[in-house]
C-alpha positions in Angstrom: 0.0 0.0 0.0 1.4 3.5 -0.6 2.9 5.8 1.9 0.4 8.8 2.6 -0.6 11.0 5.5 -2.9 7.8 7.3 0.1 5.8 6.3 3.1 7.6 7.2 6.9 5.5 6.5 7.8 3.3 8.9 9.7 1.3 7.2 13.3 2.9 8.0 15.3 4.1 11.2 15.8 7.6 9.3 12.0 8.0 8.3 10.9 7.0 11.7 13.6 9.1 13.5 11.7 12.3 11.6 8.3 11.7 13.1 6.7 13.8 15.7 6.5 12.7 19.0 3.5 12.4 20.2 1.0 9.9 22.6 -1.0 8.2 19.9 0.9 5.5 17.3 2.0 6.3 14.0 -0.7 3.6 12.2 0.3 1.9 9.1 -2.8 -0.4 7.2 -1.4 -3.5 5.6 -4.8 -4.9 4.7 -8.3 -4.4 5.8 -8.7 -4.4 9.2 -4.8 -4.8 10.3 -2.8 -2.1 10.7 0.8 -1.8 12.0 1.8 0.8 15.0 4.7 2.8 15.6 5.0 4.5 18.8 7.5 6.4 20.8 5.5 8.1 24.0 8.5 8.1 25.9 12.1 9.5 25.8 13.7 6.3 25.0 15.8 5.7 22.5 14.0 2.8 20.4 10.1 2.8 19.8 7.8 0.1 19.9 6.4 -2.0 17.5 1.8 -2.5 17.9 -0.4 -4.1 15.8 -4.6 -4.0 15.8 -7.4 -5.4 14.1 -11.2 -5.0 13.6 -12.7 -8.2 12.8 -15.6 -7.1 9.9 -18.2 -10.1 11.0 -18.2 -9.4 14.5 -17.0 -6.0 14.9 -14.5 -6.8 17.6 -11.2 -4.7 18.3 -8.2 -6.2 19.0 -4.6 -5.0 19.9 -1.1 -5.7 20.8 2.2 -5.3 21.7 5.0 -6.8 18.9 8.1 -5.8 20.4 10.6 -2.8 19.9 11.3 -1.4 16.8 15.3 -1.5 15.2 16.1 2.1 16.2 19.1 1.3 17.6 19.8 -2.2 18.3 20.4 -4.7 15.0 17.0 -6.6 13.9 17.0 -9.8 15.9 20.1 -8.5 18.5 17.0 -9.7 21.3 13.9 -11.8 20.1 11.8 -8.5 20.6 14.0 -6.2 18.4 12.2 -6.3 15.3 12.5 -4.5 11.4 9.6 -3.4 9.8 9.2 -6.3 7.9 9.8 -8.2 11.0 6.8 -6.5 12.3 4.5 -7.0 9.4 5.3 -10.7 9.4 4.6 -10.2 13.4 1.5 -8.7 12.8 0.1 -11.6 10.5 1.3 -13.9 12.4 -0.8 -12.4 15.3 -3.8 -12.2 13.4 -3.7 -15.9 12.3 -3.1 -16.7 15.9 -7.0 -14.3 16.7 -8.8 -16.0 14.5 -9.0 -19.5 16.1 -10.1 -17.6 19.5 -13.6 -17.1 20.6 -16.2 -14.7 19.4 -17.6 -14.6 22.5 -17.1 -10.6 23.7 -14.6 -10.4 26.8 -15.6 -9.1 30.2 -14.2 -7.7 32.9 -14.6 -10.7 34.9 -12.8 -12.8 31.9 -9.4 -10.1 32.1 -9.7 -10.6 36.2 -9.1 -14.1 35.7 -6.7 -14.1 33.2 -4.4 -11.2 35.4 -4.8 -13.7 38.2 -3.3 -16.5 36.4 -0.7 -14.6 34.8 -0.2 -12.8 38.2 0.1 -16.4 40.0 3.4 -17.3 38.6 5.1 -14.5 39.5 3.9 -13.3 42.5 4.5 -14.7 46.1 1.5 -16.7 47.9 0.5 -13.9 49.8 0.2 -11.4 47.0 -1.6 -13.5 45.0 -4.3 -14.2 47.5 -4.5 -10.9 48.0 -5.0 -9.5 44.7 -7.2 -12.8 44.4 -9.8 -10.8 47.1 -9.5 -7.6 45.8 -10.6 -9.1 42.5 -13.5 -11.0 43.4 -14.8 -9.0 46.2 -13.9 -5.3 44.6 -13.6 -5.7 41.0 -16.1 -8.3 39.5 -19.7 -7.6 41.4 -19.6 -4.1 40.2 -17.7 -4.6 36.9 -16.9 -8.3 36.0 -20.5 -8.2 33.5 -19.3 -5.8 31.7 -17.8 -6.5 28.0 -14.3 -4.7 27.9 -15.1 -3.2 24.7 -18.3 -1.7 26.2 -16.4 -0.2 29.8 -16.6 3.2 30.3 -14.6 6.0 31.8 -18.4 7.0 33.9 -18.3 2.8 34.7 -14.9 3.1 36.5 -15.8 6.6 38.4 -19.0 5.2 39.4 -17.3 2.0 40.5 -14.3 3.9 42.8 -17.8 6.0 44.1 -19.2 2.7 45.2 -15.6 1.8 46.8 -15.7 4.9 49.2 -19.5 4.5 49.9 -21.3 8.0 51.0 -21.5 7.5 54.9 -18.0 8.8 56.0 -16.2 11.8 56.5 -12.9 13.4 57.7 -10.2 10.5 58.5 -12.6 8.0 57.5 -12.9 9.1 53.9 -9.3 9.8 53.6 -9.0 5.7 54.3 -11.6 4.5 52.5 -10.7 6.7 49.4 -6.5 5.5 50.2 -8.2 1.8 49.9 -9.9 2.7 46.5 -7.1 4.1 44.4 -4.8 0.8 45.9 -8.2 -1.2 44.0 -8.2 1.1 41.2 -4.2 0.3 40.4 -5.0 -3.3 40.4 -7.9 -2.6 38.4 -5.8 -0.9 35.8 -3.1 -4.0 35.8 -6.0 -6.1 34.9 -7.2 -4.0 32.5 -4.0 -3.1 30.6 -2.9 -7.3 30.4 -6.3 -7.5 28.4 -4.8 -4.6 26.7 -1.4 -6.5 25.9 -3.5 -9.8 25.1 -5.4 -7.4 22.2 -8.8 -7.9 23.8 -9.6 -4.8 23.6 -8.3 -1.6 21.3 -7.7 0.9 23.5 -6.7 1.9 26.5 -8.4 5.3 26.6 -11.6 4.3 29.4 -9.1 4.1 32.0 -6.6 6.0 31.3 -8.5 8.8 31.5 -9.8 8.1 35.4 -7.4 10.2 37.7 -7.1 8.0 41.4 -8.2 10.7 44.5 -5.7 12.9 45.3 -4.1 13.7 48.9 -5.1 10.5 50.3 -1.7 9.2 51.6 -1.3 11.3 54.7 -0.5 9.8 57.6 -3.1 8.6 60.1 -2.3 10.1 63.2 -3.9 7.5 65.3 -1.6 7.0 68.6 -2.9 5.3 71.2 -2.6 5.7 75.3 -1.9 2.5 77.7 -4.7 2.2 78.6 -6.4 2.0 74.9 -3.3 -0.6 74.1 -4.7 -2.4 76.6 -7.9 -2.6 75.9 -6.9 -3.4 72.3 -5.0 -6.1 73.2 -7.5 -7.8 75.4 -10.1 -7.2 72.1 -7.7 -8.9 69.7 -6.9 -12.0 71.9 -10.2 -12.3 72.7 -11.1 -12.2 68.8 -8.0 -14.6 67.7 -5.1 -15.3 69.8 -3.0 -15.5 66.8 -4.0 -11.6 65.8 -3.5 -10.6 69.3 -0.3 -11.4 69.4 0.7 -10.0 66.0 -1.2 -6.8 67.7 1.2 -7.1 70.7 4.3 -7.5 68.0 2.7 -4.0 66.5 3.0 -2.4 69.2 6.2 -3.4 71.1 8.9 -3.3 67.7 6.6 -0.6 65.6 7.7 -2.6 62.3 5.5 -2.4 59.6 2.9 -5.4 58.7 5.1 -6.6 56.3 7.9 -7.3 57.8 6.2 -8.8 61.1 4.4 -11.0 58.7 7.3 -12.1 56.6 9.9 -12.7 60.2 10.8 -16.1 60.9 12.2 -17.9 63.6 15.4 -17.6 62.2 15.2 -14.0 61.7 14.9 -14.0 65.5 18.4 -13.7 68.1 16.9 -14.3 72.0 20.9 -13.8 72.9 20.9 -10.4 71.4 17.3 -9.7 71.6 17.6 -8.7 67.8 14.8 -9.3 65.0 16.4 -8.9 61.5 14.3 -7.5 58.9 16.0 -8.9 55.7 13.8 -7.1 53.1 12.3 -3.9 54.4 10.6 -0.9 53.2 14.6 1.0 53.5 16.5 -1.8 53.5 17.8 -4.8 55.9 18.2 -3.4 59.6 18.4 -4.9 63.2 15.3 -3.9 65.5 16.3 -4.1 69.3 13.5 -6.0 70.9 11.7 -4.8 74.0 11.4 -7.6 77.2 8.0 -8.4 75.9 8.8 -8.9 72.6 11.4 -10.7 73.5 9.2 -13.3 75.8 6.2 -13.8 72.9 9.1 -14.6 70.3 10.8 -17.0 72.1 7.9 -19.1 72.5 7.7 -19.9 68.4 10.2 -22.7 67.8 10.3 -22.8 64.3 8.9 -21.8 61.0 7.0 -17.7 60.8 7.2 -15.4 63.9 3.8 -14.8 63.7 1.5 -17.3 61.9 -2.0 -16.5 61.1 -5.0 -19.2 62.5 -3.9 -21.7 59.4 -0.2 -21.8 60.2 0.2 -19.8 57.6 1.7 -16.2 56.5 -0.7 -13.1 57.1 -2.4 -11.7 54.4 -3.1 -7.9 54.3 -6.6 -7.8 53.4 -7.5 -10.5 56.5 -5.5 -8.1 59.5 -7.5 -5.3 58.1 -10.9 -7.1 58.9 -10.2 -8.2 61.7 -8.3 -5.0 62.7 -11.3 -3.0 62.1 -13.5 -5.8 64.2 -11.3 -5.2 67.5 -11.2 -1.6 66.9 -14.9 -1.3 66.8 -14.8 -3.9 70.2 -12.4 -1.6 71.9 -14.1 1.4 71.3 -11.3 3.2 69.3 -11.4 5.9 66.9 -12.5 4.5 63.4 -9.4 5.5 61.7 -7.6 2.9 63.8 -5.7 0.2 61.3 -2.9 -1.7 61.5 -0.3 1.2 61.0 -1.6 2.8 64.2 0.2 0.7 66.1 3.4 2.1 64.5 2.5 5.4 65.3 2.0 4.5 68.9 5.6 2.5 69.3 7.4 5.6 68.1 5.3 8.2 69.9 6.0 5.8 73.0 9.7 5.6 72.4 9.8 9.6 71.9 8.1 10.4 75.2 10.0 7.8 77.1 12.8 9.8 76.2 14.7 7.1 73.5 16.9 9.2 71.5 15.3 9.9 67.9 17.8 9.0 66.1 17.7 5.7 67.7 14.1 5.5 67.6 14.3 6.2 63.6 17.1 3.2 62.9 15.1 0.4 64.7 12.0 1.5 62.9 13.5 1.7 59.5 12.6 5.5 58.7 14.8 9.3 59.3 15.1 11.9 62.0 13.5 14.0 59.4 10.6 12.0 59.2 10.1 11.7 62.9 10.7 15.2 63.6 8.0 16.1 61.1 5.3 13.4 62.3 5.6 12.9 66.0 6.8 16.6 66.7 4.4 17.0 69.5 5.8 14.1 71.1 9.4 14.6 70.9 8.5 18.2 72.5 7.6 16.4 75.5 11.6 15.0 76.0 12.6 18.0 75.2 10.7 19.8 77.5 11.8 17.6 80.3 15.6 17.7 79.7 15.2 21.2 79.7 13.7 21.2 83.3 
């Protein structure tokens, strides 16, 4: 087919370096319905090589990813560096490949299970299980009818809408809207492996939703003794497996994560040491309290702190069931698992523990902890001062 302005020349590194950049691909038609795509979005060096398709009988879109075009790597230098005949040849090859598929339009609920399974390899036991929830109890009962080629930008507002609900405010909003957008990025990894797969043409319904802004703040839930305590009766009561994750919050201040991941040998009762191997900054030593000292020496081997199953924690389960002791203990609503970090460092602060101490065994900065728990390092300082 000719070269003209709906089918600019992609066929060389010089014709392709003289195109504009811009978001949308350069298309090029090789034969009704097929086109091949050229697009560089980004500042990188090489574009990337699309193709897409309209089936006539059914009116289905497709499209796909082929691999990156010969900018500046040699034709075949890796199996995704392709020419532009490489690419054409690519893009037939693709289109044979559709046409033994289904007619059967794709839904939502078919892309969540196909992320899952594609997700299952790679990811470890815990994250898949997670993202297994979030899919079937977030995604699918509002969206999972829905054909893909049929979602709507309106669909996915409405949807994140019906994530926050209308019956909270303040702190409580903030959360709920925090726990949305986390939803809403999973949603769009489901969405854009559909993408990849060429189920669907475009991208544009939701790329064009914008997650809630200013919803990361921290909550500045700290709690007294007395409110600990009551906490810690709640969640023993509840499960004595959560209450004594609860009581790991609260005396080391790590973060869910790396309580959840710790495992017997992670654990020095000489030193009174737990190693975090893989944390949020980095590997670091956090010195151990009496208490947490006592309730990790009774684990002999396998995870620090096993859920009811045996098992490793998931994050979706602790917040349940940390919003079910909450409620029991009569705490604020914004009460969730990070609280309890909040409440170990503002303890450390006002029991006089050097910050700088306080911000190595938690695995953050000085600057951090000045900023956050100012009001509580006043209260040392204050003292010394006297």
């Amino acid at each position: 087919m000719p070269r003209t302005a709906a089918n600019p020349s992609l066929s060389t590194r010089t014709a392709r370096s003289r195109l504009e950049r811009r978001t949308a691909p350069y298309w090029f038609t090789l034969s009704p319905g097929l086109a091949v795509g050229y697009s560089r979005r980004g500042g990188g060096p090489a574009g990337s090589w699309l193709a897409r398709y309209r089936d006539a009988r059914t009116g289905q879109r497709y499209q796909t990813h082929l691999g990156t075009a010969d900018d500046v790597l040699d034709p075949g230098t890796t199996p995704d560096v392709l020419s532009w005949s490489g690419a054409q040849a690519a893009a037939r090859a693709w289109v044979d490949g559709l046409a033994g598929t289904t007619a059967r339009r794709k839904t939502v609920a078919d892309a969540c299970r196909a992320y899952l399974a594609d997700l299952e390899g790679r990811a470890t036991p815990r994250g898949y299980e997670d993202a297994a929830l979030r899919s079937r109890g977030r995604i699918e009962p509002q969206l999972g009818r829905i054909a893909l080629t049929e979602l709507t930008t309106d669909d996915i507002r409405g949807w994140m809408a019906w994530l926050v609900g209308d019956d909270a405010t303040g702190d409580a909003l903030r959360a709920r809207r925090n726990t949305a957008n986390r939803v809403f990025h999973q949603l769009k990894a489901t969405l854009n492996h559909a993408f990849r797969e060429g189920w669907v043409a475009t991208d544009l319904a939701w790329r064009r939703v914008r997650p809630f802004a200013r919803v990361e703040s921290a909550r500045d839930v700290f709690l007294t003794d007395d409110e600990c305590d009551v906490l810690l009766r709640a969640a023993d009561a509840l499960m004595p497996e959560f209450g004594r994750l609860v009581l790991a919050g609260l005396e080391t201040g790590c973060r869910l994560g790396e309580l959840t991941a710790a495992t017997v040998a992670d654990f020095d009762a000489v030193e009174g040491v737990l190693h975090i191997r893989a944390g949020k900054t980095g590997a670091r030593d956090v010195w151990l309290s009496e208490a947490a000292i006592t309730l990790f020496k009774k684990v002999k081997r396998g995870l620090l702190l096993p859920d009811d199953r045996g098992v490793q924690w998931y994050r979706e389960k602790v917040g349940h069931l940390m919003r079910r002791v909450a409620a029991d203990a009569e705490l604020p609503s914004e009460t969730v698992f990070y609280s309890l970090r909040h409440t170990h460092i503002s303890r450390c602060l006002v029991r006089g523990i050097p910050a700088q101490l306080v911000a190595e065994n938690c695995g953050t900065s000085v600057r951090m902890i000045e900023r956050n728990y100012g009001k509580f390092h006043n209260v040392t300082r204050r003292a010394a001062f006297r």
